[in-house]
C-alpha positions as CSV (number, residue, x, y, z in Angstrom):
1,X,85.1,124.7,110.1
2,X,87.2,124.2,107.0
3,X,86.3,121.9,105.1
4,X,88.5,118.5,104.1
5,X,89.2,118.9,100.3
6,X,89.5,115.2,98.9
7,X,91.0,114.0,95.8
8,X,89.4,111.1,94.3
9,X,91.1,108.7,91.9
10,X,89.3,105.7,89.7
11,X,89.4,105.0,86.2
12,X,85.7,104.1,86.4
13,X,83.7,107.1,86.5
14,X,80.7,105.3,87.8
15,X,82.6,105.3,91.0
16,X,83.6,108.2,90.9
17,X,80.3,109.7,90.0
18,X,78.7,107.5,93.4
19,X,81.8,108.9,95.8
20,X,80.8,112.1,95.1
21,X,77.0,111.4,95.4
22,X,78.4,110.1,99.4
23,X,80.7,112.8,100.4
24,X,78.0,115.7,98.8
25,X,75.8,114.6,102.0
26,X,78.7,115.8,104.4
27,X,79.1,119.4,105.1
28,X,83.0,118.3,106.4
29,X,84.1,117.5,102.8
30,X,84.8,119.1,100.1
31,X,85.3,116.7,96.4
32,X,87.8,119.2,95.0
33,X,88.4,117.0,91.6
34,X,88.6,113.9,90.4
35,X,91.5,111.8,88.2
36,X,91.1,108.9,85.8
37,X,95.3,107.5,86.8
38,X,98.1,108.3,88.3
39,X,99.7,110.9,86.3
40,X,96.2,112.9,86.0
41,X,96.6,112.8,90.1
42,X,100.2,114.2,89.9
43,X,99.2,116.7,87.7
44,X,96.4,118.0,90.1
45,X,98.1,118.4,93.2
46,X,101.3,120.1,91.6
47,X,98.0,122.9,90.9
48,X,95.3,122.3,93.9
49,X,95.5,121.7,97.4
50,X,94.8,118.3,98.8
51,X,94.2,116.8,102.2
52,X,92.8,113.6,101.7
53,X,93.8,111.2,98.1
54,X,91.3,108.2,98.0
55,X,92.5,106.5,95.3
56,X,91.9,102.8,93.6
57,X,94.9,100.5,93.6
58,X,94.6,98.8,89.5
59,X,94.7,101.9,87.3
60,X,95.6,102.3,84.0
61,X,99.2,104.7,83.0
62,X,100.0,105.1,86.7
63,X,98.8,102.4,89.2
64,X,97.8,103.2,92.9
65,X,101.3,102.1,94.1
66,X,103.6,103.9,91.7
67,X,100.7,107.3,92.3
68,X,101.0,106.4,96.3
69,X,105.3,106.7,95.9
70,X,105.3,109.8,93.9
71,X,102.5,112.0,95.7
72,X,104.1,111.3,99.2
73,X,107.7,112.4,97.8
74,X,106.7,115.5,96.4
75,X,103.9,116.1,98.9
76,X,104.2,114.3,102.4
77,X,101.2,116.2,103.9
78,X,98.6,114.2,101.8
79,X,96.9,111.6,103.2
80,X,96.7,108.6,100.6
81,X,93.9,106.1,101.1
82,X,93.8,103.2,99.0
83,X,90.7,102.0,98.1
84,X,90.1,98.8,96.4
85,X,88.8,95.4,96.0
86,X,92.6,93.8,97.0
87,X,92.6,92.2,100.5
88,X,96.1,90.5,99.1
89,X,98.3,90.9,102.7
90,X,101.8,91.5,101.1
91,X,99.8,94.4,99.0
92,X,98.5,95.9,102.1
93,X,101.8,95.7,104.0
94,X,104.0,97.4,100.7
95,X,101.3,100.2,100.9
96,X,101.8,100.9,104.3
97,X,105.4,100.8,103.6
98,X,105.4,103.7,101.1
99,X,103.6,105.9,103.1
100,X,99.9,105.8,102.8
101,X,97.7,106.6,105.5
102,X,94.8,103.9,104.9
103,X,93.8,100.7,103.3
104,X,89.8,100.6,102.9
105,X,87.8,97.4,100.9
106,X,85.2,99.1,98.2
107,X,82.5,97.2,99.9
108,X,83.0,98.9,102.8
109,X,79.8,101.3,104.1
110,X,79.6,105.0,103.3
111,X,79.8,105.9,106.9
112,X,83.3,103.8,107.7
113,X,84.6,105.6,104.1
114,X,83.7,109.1,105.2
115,X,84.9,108.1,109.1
116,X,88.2,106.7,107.5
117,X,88.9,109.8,105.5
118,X,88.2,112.1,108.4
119,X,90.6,109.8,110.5
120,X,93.1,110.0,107.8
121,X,93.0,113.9,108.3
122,X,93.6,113.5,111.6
123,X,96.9,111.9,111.2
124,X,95.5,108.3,111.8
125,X,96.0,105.1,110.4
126,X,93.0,103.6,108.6
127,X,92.6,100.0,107.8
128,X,89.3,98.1,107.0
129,X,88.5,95.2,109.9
130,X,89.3,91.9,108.4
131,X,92.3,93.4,106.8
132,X,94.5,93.3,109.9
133,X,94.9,89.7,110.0
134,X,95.8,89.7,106.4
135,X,98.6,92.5,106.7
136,X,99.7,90.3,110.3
137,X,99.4,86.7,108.3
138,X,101.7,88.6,105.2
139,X,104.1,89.7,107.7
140,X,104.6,85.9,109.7
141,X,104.3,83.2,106.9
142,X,107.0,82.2,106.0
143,X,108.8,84.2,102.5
144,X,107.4,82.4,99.0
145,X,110.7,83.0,97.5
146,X,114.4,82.5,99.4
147,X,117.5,85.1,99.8
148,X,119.3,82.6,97.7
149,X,116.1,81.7,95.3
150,X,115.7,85.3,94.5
151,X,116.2,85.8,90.7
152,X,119.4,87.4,89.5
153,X,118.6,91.2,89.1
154,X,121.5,93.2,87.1
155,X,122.7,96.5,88.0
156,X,121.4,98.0,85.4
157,X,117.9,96.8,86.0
158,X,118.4,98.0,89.7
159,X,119.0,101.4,89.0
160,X,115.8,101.1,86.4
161,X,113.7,100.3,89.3
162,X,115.7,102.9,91.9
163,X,115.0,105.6,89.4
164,X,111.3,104.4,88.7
165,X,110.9,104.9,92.6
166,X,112.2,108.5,92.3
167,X,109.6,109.1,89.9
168,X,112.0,109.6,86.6
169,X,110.0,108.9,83.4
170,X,111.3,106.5,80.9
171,X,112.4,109.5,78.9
172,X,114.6,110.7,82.1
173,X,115.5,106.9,82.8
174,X,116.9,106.8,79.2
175,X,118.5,110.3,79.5
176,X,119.7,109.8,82.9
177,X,121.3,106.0,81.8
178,X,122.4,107.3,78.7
179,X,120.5,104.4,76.5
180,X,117.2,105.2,74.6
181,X,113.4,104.7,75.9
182,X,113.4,101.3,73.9
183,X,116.0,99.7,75.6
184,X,114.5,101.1,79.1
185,X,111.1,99.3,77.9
186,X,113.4,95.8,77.8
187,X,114.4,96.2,80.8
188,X,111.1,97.0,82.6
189,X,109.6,93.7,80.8
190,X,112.4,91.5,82.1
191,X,111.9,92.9,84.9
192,X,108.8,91.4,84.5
193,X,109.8,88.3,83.6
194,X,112.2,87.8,86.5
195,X,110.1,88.5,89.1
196,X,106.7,87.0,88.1
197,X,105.0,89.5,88.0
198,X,102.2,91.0,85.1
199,X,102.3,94.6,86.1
200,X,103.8,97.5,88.1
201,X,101.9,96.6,91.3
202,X,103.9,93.4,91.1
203,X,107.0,94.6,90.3
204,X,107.2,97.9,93.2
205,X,105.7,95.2,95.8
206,X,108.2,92.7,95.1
207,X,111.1,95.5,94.8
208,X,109.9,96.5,98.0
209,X,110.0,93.1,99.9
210,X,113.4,92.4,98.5
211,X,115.0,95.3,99.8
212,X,115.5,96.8,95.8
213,X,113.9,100.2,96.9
Protein backbone atom coordinates (compact mmCIF):
# COMPACT_ATOMS: atom_id res chain seq x y z
CA UNK A 1 0.00 0.00 0.00
CA UNK A 2 1.37 3.43 -0.80
CA UNK A 3 1.97 5.34 1.52
CA UNK A 4 0.22 9.05 2.28
CA UNK A 5 3.05 11.59 1.95
CA UNK A 6 2.13 14.58 4.33
CA UNK A 7 3.42 18.00 4.42
CA UNK A 8 3.60 19.55 7.72
CA UNK A 9 3.52 23.34 8.31
CA UNK A 10 4.45 25.21 11.87
CA UNK A 11 6.76 27.85 12.65
CA UNK A 12 7.46 26.10 15.92
CA UNK A 13 9.65 23.30 15.40
CA UNK A 14 8.81 21.67 18.66
CA UNK A 15 5.62 20.74 16.86
CA UNK A 16 6.89 19.91 14.20
CA UNK A 17 9.53 17.78 15.77
CA UNK A 18 6.38 15.91 18.04
CA UNK A 19 4.13 15.41 14.59
CA UNK A 20 6.66 13.55 13.22
CA UNK A 21 7.46 11.61 16.49
CA UNK A 22 3.13 10.58 15.86
CA UNK A 23 2.97 9.89 12.25
CA UNK A 24 6.72 7.77 12.43
CA UNK A 25 4.50 5.06 14.48
CA UNK A 26 2.13 4.64 11.28
CA UNK A 27 3.35 2.49 8.50
CA UNK A 28 0.31 4.58 6.28
CA UNK A 29 2.23 7.82 6.40
CA UNK A 30 4.91 9.05 5.12
CA UNK A 31 6.39 12.91 6.71
CA UNK A 32 7.79 13.94 3.33
CA UNK A 33 9.07 17.56 4.74
CA UNK A 34 8.38 20.12 6.80
CA UNK A 35 7.88 24.21 6.32
CA UNK A 36 8.34 27.03 8.82
CA UNK A 37 5.33 29.52 6.53
CA UNK A 38 3.54 29.77 3.80
CA UNK A 39 5.87 30.55 1.10
CA UNK A 40 8.38 27.73 2.34
CA UNK A 41 5.14 25.41 1.71
CA UNK A 42 4.65 26.93 -1.88
CA UNK A 43 7.99 26.32 -2.59
CA UNK A 44 7.85 22.61 -1.68
CA UNK A 45 4.99 21.45 -3.49
CA UNK A 46 5.95 23.31 -6.83
CA UNK A 47 9.15 20.41 -6.17
CA UNK A 48 7.51 17.30 -4.17
CA UNK A 49 4.46 15.56 -4.20
CA UNK A 50 1.91 16.05 -1.56
CA UNK A 51 -1.31 14.41 -0.50
CA UNK A 52 -2.08 15.58 2.73
CA UNK A 53 -0.95 19.67 4.00
CA UNK A 54 -1.47 19.82 7.88
CA UNK A 55 -0.72 23.12 8.41
CA UNK A 56 -1.05 25.80 11.51
CA UNK A 57 -3.38 28.80 10.87
CA UNK A 58 -0.98 31.99 12.65
CA UNK A 59 2.27 31.85 10.77
CA UNK A 60 4.67 34.20 10.19
CA UNK A 61 5.38 35.65 6.03
CA UNK A 62 2.42 33.59 4.77
CA UNK A 63 -0.41 32.71 7.20
CA UNK A 64 -2.55 29.41 7.04
CA UNK A 65 -5.26 31.29 5.12
CA UNK A 66 -3.32 33.16 2.46
CA UNK A 67 -1.01 29.32 2.19
CA UNK A 68 -4.64 27.50 2.15
CA UNK A 69 -5.71 30.00 -1.13
CA UNK A 70 -2.63 29.63 -3.03
CA UNK A 71 -1.88 25.73 -2.65
CA UNK A 72 -5.51 24.80 -3.74
CA UNK A 73 -5.14 27.17 -6.93
CA UNK A 74 -2.09 25.83 -8.18
CA UNK A 75 -2.67 22.40 -6.76
CA UNK A 76 -6.45 21.33 -6.14
CA UNK A 77 -5.51 17.68 -5.40
CA UNK A 78 -3.98 18.51 -1.94
CA UNK A 79 -5.79 17.98 0.91
CA UNK A 80 -5.24 21.11 3.35
CA UNK A 81 -5.94 20.49 7.04
CA UNK A 82 -5.70 23.31 9.27
CA UNK A 83 -4.51 22.69 12.49
CA UNK A 84 -4.65 25.16 15.27
CA UNK A 85 -5.62 26.38 18.53
CA UNK A 86 -8.66 28.87 16.71
CA UNK A 87 -12.11 27.48 17.45
CA UNK A 88 -13.30 31.28 16.15
CA UNK A 89 -16.58 30.08 13.96
CA UNK A 90 -16.37 32.71 11.08
CA UNK A 91 -12.47 31.42 10.83
CA UNK A 92 -13.62 27.96 10.50
CA UNK A 93 -16.39 28.76 7.93
CA UNK A 94 -13.77 31.19 5.56
CA UNK A 95 -11.50 28.04 5.66
CA UNK A 96 -13.99 25.85 4.45
CA UNK A 97 -14.79 28.37 2.00
CA UNK A 98 -11.36 28.40 0.31
CA UNK A 99 -11.15 24.96 -0.14
CA UNK A 100 -9.62 23.06 2.66
CA UNK A 101 -10.50 19.68 3.47
CA UNK A 102 -10.31 19.89 7.48
CA UNK A 103 -10.34 21.99 10.54
CA UNK A 104 -8.62 19.89 13.57
CA UNK A 105 -8.00 21.69 17.38
CA UNK A 106 -4.09 21.06 18.44
CA UNK A 107 -5.41 19.37 21.51
CA UNK A 108 -6.96 16.98 19.70
CA UNK A 109 -5.52 13.14 20.31
CA UNK A 110 -2.92 11.51 18.06
CA UNK A 111 -5.34 8.92 16.92
CA UNK A 112 -8.30 11.48 15.68
CA UNK A 113 -5.07 13.59 13.93
CA UNK A 114 -3.81 10.53 12.11
CA UNK A 115 -7.74 9.30 11.42
CA UNK A 116 -8.44 12.90 10.16
CA UNK A 117 -5.57 12.91 7.77
CA UNK A 118 -6.38 9.52 6.41
CA UNK A 119 -10.03 10.80 6.04
CA UNK A 120 -8.73 13.82 4.36
CA UNK A 121 -7.12 11.39 1.71
CA UNK A 122 -10.07 9.94 1.23
CA UNK A 123 -11.83 12.86 -0.05
CA UNK A 124 -13.67 13.60 3.31
CA UNK A 125 -14.36 16.47 5.29
CA UNK A 126 -12.66 16.61 8.63
CA UNK A 127 -13.78 18.80 11.47
CA UNK A 128 -12.88 18.43 15.26
CA UNK A 129 -16.38 17.61 17.40
CA UNK A 130 -17.19 20.73 19.23
CA UNK A 131 -16.31 22.75 16.18
CA UNK A 132 -19.54 22.07 14.30
CA UNK A 133 -21.68 24.18 16.43
CA UNK A 134 -19.20 26.98 16.18
CA UNK A 135 -18.99 26.89 12.19
CA UNK A 136 -23.31 26.45 12.51
CA UNK A 137 -23.58 29.40 15.34
CA UNK A 138 -21.01 31.63 12.68
CA UNK A 139 -23.18 30.87 9.97
CA UNK A 140 -26.90 31.92 11.95
CA UNK A 141 -26.07 34.88 14.25
CA UNK A 142 -26.86 37.56 13.07
CA UNK A 143 -23.78 39.72 10.75
CA UNK A 144 -21.47 42.10 13.32
CA UNK A 145 -21.30 44.60 10.66
CA UNK A 146 -24.33 45.78 8.15
CA UNK A 147 -24.44 46.02 4.09
CA UNK A 148 -24.82 49.62 4.67
CA UNK A 149 -22.25 49.78 7.87
CA UNK A 150 -19.64 48.14 5.77
CA UNK A 151 -16.59 50.54 5.44
CA UNK A 152 -16.03 52.31 2.22
CA UNK A 153 -13.38 50.07 0.24
CA UNK A 154 -11.90 51.92 -2.98
CA UNK A 155 -11.32 50.32 -6.18
CA UNK A 156 -8.02 50.43 -5.98
CA UNK A 157 -7.89 48.68 -2.67
CA UNK A 158 -10.29 45.98 -4.25
CA UNK A 159 -8.23 44.96 -6.92
CA UNK A 160 -5.23 44.95 -4.10
CA UNK A 161 -7.07 42.37 -2.31
CA UNK A 162 -8.47 40.52 -5.77
CA UNK A 163 -4.83 40.21 -6.82
CA UNK A 164 -3.63 39.16 -3.21
CA UNK A 165 -6.22 36.22 -3.70
CA UNK A 166 -4.62 35.24 -7.06
CA UNK A 167 -1.43 34.97 -5.33
CA UNK A 168 0.48 38.13 -7.02
CA UNK A 169 3.25 39.41 -4.77
CA UNK A 170 3.52 42.94 -3.81
CA UNK A 171 6.18 43.29 -6.45
CA UNK A 172 3.54 41.87 -9.17
CA UNK A 173 0.71 43.92 -7.40
CA UNK A 174 2.96 47.09 -7.98
CA UNK A 175 3.91 45.97 -11.59
CA UNK A 176 0.57 44.78 -12.40
CA UNK A 177 -1.09 48.42 -10.92
CA UNK A 178 1.57 50.32 -12.27
CA UNK A 179 2.47 52.12 -8.69
CA UNK A 180 5.56 51.01 -6.59
CA UNK A 181 5.69 48.24 -3.66
CA UNK A 182 5.44 51.24 -1.16
CA UNK A 183 2.38 52.55 -2.21
CA UNK A 184 0.92 48.74 -2.39
CA UNK A 185 2.21 48.53 1.45
CA UNK A 186 -0.37 51.76 2.12
CA UNK A 187 -2.89 50.29 0.83
CA UNK A 188 -2.63 46.79 2.50
CA UNK A 189 -2.41 48.77 6.06
CA UNK A 190 -5.59 50.70 5.33
CA UNK A 191 -6.81 47.97 4.47
CA UNK A 192 -6.15 47.26 7.80
CA UNK A 193 -7.44 49.95 9.22
CA UNK A 194 -10.82 49.80 7.47
CA UNK A 195 -11.70 46.68 8.31
CA UNK A 196 -10.43 46.14 11.87
CA UNK A 197 -8.45 43.84 11.51
CA UNK A 198 -4.43 43.28 12.82
CA UNK A 199 -3.32 40.82 10.18
CA UNK A 200 -3.96 38.86 6.89
CA UNK A 201 -6.20 36.23 8.65
CA UNK A 202 -8.39 39.24 9.34
CA UNK A 203 -8.31 40.89 6.31
CA UNK A 204 -8.97 37.41 3.73
CA UNK A 205 -11.75 36.35 6.33
CA UNK A 206 -13.46 39.50 6.22
CA UNK A 207 -12.87 39.97 2.26
CA UNK A 208 -14.39 36.69 2.14
CA UNK A 209 -17.66 37.36 4.17
CA UNK A 210 -18.12 40.57 2.25
CA UNK A 211 -18.27 39.15 -0.92
CA UNK A 212 -14.58 41.16 -1.93
CA UNK A 213 -13.06 37.78 -3.20
Amino acid sequence: MEKIKVLLADDHQIMLDGLQAIFAKDDSLQVVGTARNGLEVLEFVKKEPVDVLLLDLQMPVMDGLETTMHVLKSHPDIKVILLTTNDEGSIITSIFKLGATGYLLKNASKEYLIQGIKDAYEGKKVLSAHLTEKMIESLTEKPKVRKGEIPKITKREIEVVKLIAKEFTTQEIADALFVSTNTVATHKRNLFVKMDVKNSVGMIKKAVDWGLI
